[in-house]
DRENGUDO-968645 format. One record per residue (C-alpha): residue in one letter; x, y, z. Coordinates in steps of 0.5 Angstrom, whole numbers, padded with zeros to 4 digits, always signed. Layout:
% residues N
AXYZ
...
END
This chain:
% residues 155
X-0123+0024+0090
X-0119+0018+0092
X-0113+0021+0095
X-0118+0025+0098
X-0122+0019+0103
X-0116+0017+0104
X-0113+0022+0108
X-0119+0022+0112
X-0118+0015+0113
X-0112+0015+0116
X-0114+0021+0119
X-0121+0017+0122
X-0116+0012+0125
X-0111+0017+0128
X-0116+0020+0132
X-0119+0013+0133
X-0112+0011+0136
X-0111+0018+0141
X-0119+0015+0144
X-0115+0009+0146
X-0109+0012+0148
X-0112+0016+0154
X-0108+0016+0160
X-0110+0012+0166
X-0108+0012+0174
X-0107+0004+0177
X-0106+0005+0183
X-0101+0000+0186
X-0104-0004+0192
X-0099-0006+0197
X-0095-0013+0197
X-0097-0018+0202
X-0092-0019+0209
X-0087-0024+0207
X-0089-0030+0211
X-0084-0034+0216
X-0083-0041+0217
X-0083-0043+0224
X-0080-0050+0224
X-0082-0054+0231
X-0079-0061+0234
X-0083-0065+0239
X-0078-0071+0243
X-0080-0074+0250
X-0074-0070+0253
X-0076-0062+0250
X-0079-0058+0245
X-0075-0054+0240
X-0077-0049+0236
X-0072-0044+0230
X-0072-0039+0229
X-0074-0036+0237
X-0077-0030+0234
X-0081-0027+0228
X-0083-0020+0226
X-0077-0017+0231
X-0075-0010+0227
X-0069-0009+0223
X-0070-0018+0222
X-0068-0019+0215
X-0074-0025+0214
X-0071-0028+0208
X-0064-0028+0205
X-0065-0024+0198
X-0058-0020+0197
X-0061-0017+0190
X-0063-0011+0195
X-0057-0010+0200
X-0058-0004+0204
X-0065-0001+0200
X-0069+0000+0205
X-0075-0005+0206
X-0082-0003+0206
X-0086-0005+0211
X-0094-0007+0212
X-0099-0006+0217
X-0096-0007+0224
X-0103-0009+0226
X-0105-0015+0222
X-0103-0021+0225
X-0097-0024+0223
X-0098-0031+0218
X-0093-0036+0219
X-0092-0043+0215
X-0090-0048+0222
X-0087-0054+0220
X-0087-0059+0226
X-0084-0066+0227
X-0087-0072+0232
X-0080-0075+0233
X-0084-0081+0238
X-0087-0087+0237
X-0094-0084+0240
X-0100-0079+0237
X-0099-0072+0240
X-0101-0065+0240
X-0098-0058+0239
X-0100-0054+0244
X-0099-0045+0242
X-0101-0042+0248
X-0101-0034+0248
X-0105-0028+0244
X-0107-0034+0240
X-0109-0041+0242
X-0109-0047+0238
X-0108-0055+0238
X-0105-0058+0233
X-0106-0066+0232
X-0099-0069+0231
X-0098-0076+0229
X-0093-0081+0231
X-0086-0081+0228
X-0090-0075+0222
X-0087-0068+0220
X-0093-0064+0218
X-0094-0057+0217
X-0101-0051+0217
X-0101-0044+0217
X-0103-0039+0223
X-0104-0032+0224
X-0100-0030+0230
X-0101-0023+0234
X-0096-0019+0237
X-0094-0023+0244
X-0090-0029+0246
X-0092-0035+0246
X-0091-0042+0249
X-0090-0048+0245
X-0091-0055+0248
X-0094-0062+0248
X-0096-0067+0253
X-0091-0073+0251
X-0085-0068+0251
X-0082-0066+0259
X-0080-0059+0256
X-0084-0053+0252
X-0081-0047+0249
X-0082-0039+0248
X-0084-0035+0240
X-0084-0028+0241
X-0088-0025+0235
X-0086-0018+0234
X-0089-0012+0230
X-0084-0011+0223
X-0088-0014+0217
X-0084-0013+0212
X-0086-0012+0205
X-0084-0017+0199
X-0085-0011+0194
X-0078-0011+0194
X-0076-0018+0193
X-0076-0022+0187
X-0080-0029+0186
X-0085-0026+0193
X-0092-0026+0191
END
């Protein structure tokens, strides 16, 4: 009698541990685009802006060699392109960085300051300037968002 309810004990447990195994889909939601860094540098004399163009196909966007030569997936082409800017004030006076193009913004620049933020930035080119500066600069934004699922340490 003893043997018998523990062989239907274990077999109760058995049949419990098979529910629990039941097979289920996840599927994977797409990475985000790896996002650039635009470093912008306001003087008297110019604008200077590295690098001139962002989301060009066949770019590269960060220098990971654990995938050299795979192929990169892409994300939605249509979706504007985040980018982290990073700008310098490198004059003694308060200023702004103006973005003109698909995208229009202002951004306050203290004197002798760095700063940064992050924009959406549309497929087109853009003129980067400021009023204390003589010069401005284009930043061609392009269609390619590559994808970080391939990349270690991308979100």
């Amino acid at each position: 009698m003893r043997g018998r309810k523990l062989c239907l004990s274990a077999l109760a447990i058995a049949g419990l541990t098979l529910v629990g195994c039941e097979a289920k889909s996840h599927e994977n939601l797409p990475r985000p685009p790896v996002v650039p860094v635009i470093s912008v540098s306001v003087s008297e004399k110019s604008v200077l802006v590295a690098p001139r163009a962002v989301g060009l196909p066949g770019e590269n966007a960060i220098n990971l060699t654990q995938n050299a030569g795979a192929p990169r997936s892409e994300a939605d082409p249509d979706v504007p392109l985040v980018a982290n800017v990073r700008f310098s004030n490198l004059t003694g006076r308060d200023s702004q960085l103006i973005i003109e193009g698909p995208v229009d913004r202002d951004i306050r620049m203290p004197a002798n300051s760095p700063g940064s933020f992050t924009i959406g930035l549309k497929n087109g080119i853009y003129r980067l300037s400021s009023p204390i500066s003589e010069g401005s600069r284009r930043l061609t934004v392009g269609p390619s968002r590559p994808s970080s699922a391939s990349d270690l340490l991308t979100p």
